[in-house]
PDB file as gemmi writes it, atoms N, CA and C in Angstrom:
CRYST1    1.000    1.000    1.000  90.00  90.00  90.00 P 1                      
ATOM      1  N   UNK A   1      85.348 -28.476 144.637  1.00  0.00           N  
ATOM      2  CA  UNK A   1      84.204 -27.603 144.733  1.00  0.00           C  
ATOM      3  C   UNK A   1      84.204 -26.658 143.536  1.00  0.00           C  
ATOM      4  N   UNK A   2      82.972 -26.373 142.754  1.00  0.00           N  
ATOM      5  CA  UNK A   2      82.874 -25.420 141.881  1.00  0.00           C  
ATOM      6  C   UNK A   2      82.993 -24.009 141.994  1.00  0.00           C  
ATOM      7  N   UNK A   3      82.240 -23.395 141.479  1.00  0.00           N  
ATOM      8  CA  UNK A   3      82.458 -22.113 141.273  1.00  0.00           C  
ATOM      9  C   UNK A   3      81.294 -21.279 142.268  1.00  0.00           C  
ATOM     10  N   UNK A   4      79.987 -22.320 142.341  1.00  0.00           N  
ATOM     11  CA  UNK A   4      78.733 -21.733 142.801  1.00  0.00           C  
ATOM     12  C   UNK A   4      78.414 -23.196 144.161  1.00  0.00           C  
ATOM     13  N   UNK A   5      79.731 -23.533 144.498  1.00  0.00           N  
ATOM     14  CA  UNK A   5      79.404 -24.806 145.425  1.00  0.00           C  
ATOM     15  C   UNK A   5      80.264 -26.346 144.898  1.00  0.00           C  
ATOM     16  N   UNK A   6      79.240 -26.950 145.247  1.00  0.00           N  
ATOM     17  CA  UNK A   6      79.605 -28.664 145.189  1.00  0.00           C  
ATOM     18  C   UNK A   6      79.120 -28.882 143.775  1.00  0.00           C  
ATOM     19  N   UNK A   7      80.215 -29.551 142.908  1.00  0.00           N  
ATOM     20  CA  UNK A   7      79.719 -29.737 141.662  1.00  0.00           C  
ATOM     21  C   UNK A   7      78.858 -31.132 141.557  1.00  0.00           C  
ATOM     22  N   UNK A   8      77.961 -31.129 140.642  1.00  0.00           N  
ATOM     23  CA  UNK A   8      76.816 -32.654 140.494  1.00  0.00           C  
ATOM     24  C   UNK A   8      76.823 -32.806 139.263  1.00  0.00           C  
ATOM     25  N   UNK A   9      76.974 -34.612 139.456  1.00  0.00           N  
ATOM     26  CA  UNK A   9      76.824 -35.173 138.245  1.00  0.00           C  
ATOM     27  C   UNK A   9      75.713 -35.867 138.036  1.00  0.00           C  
ATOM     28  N   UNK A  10      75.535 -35.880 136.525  1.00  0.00           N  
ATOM     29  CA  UNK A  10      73.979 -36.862 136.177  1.00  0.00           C  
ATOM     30  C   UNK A  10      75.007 -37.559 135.091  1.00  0.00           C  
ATOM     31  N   UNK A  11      74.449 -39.563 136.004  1.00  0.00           N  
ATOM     32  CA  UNK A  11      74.547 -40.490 134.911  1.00  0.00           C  
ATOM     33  C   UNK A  11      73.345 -41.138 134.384  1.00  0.00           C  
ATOM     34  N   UNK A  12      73.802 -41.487 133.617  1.00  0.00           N  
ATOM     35  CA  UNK A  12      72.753 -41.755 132.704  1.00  0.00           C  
ATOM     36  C   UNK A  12      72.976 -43.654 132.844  1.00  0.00           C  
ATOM     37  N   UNK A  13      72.096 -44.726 132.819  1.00  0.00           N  
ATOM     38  CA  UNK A  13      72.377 -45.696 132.637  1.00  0.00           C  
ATOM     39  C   UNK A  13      71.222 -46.342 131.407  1.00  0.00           C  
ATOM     40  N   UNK A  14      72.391 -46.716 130.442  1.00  0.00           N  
ATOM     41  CA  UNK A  14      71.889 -47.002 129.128  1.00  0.00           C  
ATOM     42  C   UNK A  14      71.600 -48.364 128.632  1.00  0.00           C  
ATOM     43  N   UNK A  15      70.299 -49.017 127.867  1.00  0.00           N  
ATOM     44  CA  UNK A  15      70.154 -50.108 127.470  1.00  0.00           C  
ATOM     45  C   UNK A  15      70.290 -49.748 126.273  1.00  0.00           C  
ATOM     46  N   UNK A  16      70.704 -50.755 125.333  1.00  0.00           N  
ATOM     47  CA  UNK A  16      70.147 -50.288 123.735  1.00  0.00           C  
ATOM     48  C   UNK A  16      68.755 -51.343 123.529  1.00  0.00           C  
ATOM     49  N   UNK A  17      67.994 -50.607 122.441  1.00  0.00           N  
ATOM     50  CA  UNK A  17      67.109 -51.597 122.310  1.00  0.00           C  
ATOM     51  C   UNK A  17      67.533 -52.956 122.057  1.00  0.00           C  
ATOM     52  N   UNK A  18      66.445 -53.804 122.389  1.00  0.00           N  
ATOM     53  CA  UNK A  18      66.369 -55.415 122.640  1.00  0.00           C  
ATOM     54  C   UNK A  18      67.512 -56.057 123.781  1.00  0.00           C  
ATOM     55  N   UNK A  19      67.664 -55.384 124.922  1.00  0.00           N  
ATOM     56  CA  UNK A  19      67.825 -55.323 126.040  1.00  0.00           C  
ATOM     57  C   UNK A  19      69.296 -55.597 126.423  1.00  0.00           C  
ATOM     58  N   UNK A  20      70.004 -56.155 127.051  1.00  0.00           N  
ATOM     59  CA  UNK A  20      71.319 -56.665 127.164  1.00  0.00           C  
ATOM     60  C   UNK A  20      72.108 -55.676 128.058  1.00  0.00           C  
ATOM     61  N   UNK A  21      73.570 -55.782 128.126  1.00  0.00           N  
ATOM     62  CA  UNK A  21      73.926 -54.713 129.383  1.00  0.00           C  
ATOM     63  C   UNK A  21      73.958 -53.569 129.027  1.00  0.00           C  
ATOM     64  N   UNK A  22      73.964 -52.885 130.298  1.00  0.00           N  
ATOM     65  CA  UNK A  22      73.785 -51.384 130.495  1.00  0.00           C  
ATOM     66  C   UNK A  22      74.785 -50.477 130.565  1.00  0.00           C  
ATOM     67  N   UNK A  23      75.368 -49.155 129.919  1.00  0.00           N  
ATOM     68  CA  UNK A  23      76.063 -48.523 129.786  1.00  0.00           C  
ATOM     69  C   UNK A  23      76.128 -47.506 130.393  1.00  0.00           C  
ATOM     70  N   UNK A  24      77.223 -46.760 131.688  1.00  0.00           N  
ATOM     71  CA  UNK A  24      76.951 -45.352 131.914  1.00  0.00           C  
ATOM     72  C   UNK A  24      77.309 -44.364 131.181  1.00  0.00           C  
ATOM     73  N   UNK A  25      76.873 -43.233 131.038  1.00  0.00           N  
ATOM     74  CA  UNK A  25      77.386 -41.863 130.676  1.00  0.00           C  
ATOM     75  C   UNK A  25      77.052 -41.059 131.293  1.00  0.00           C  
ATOM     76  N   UNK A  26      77.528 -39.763 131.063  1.00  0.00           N  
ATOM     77  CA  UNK A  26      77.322 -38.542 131.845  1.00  0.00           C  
ATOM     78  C   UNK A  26      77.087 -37.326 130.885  1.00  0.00           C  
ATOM     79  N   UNK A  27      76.359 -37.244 131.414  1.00  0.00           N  
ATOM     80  CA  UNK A  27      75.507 -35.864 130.910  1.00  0.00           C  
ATOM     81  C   UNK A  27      75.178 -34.724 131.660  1.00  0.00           C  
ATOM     82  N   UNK A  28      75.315 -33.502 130.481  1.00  0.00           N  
ATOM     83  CA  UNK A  28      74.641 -32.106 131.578  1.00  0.00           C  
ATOM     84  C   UNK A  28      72.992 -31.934 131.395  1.00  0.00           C  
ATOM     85  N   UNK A  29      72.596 -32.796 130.605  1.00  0.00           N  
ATOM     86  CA  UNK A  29      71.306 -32.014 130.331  1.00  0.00           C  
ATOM     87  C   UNK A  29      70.495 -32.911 131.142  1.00  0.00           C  
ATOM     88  N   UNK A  30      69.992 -31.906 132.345  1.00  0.00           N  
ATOM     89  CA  UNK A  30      69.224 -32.012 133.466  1.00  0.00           C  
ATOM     90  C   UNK A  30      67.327 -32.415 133.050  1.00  0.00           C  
ATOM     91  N   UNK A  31      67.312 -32.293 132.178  1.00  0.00           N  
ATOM     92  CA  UNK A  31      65.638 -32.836 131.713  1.00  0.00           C  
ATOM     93  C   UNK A  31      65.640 -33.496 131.237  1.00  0.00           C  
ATOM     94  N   UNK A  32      66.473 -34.613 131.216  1.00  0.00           N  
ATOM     95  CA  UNK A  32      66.345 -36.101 130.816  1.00  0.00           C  
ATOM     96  C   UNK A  32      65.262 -37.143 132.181  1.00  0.00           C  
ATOM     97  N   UNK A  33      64.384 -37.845 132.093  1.00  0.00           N  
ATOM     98  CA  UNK A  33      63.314 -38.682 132.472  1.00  0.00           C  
ATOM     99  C   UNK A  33      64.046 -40.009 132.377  1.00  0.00           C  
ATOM    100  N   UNK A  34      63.314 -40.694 133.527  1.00  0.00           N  
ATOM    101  CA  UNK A  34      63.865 -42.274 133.396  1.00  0.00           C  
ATOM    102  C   UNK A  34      62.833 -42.668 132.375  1.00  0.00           C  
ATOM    103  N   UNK A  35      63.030 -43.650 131.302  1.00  0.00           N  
ATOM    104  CA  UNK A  35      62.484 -44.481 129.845  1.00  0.00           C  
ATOM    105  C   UNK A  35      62.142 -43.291 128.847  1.00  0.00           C  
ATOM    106  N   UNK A  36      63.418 -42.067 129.345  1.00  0.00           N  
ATOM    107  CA  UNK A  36      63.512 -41.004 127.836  1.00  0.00           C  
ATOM    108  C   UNK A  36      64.178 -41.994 126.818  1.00  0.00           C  
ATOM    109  N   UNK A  37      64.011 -41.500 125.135  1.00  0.00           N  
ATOM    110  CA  UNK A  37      65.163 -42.370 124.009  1.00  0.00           C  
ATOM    111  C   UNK A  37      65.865 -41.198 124.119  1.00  0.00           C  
ATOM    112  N   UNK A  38      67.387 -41.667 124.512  1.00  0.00           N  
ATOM    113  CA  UNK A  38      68.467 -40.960 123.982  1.00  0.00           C  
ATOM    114  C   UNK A  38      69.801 -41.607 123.088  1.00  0.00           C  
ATOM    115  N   UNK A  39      70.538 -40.888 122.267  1.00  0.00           N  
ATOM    116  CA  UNK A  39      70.978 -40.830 121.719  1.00  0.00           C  
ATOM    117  C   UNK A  39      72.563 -40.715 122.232  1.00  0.00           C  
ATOM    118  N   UNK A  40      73.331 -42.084 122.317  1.00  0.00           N  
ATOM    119  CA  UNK A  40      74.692 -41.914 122.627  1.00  0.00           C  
ATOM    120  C   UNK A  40      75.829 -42.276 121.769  1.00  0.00           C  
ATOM    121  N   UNK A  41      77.081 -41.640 122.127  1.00  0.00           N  
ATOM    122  CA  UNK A  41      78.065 -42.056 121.277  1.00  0.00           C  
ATOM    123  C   UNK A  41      78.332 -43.808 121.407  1.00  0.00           C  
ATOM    124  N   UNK A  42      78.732 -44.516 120.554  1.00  0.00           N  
ATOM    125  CA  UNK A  42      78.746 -45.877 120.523  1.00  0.00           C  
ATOM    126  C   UNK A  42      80.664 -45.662 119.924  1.00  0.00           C  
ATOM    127  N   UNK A  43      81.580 -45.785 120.036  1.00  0.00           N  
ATOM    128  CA  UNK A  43      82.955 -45.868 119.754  1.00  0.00           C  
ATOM    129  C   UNK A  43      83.188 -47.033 118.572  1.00  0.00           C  
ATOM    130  N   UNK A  44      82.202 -48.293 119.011  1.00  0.00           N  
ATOM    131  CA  UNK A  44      82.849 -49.354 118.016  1.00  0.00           C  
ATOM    132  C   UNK A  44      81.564 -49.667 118.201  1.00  0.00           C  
ATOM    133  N   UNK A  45      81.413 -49.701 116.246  1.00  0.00           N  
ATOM    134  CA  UNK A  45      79.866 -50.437 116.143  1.00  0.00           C  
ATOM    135  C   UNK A  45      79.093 -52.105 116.432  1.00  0.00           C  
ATOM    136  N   UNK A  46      80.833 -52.833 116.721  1.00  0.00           N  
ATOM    137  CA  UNK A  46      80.552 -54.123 116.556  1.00  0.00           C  
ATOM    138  C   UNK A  46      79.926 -54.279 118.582  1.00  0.00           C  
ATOM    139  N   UNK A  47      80.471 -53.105 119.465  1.00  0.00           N  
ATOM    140  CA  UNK A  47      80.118 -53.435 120.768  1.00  0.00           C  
ATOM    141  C   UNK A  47      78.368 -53.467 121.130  1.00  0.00           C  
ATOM    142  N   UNK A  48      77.796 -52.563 119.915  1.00  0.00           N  
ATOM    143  CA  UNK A  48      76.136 -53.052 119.968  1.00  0.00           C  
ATOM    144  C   UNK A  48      75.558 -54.490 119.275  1.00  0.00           C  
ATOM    145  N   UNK A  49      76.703 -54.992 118.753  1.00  0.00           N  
ATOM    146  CA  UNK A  49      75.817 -56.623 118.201  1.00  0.00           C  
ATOM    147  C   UNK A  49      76.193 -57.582 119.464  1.00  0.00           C  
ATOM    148  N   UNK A  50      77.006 -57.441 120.451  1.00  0.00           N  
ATOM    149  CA  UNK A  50      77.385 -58.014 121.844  1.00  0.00           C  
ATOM    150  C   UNK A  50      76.076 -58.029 122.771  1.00  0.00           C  
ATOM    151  N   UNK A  51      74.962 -57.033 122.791  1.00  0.00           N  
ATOM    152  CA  UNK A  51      74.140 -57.434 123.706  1.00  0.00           C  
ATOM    153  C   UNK A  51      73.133 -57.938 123.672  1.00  0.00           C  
TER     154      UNK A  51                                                      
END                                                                             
């Protein structure tokens, strides 16, 4: 439990363009929309030519 209650998470589930599987992350920023473009960390560039 937090500080002001029950803590909540927002995931995010990610396509990159031209479709293929989907990635979670987690985020705080609460005004994100489902079919917003966002911008995520990618670790290894070769895991976006995989989908």
């Amino acid at each position: 439990m937090g500080l002001f209650g029950p803590k909540k998470y927002i995931y995010l589930s990610v396509c990159f363009e031209g479709g293929g599987k989907t990635y979670c992350y987690l985020t705080k920023d609460k005004y994100i929309k489902v079919n917003d473009a966002v911008m995520v960390p990618v670790p290894n560039e070769s895991d976006k030519n995989h989908m």
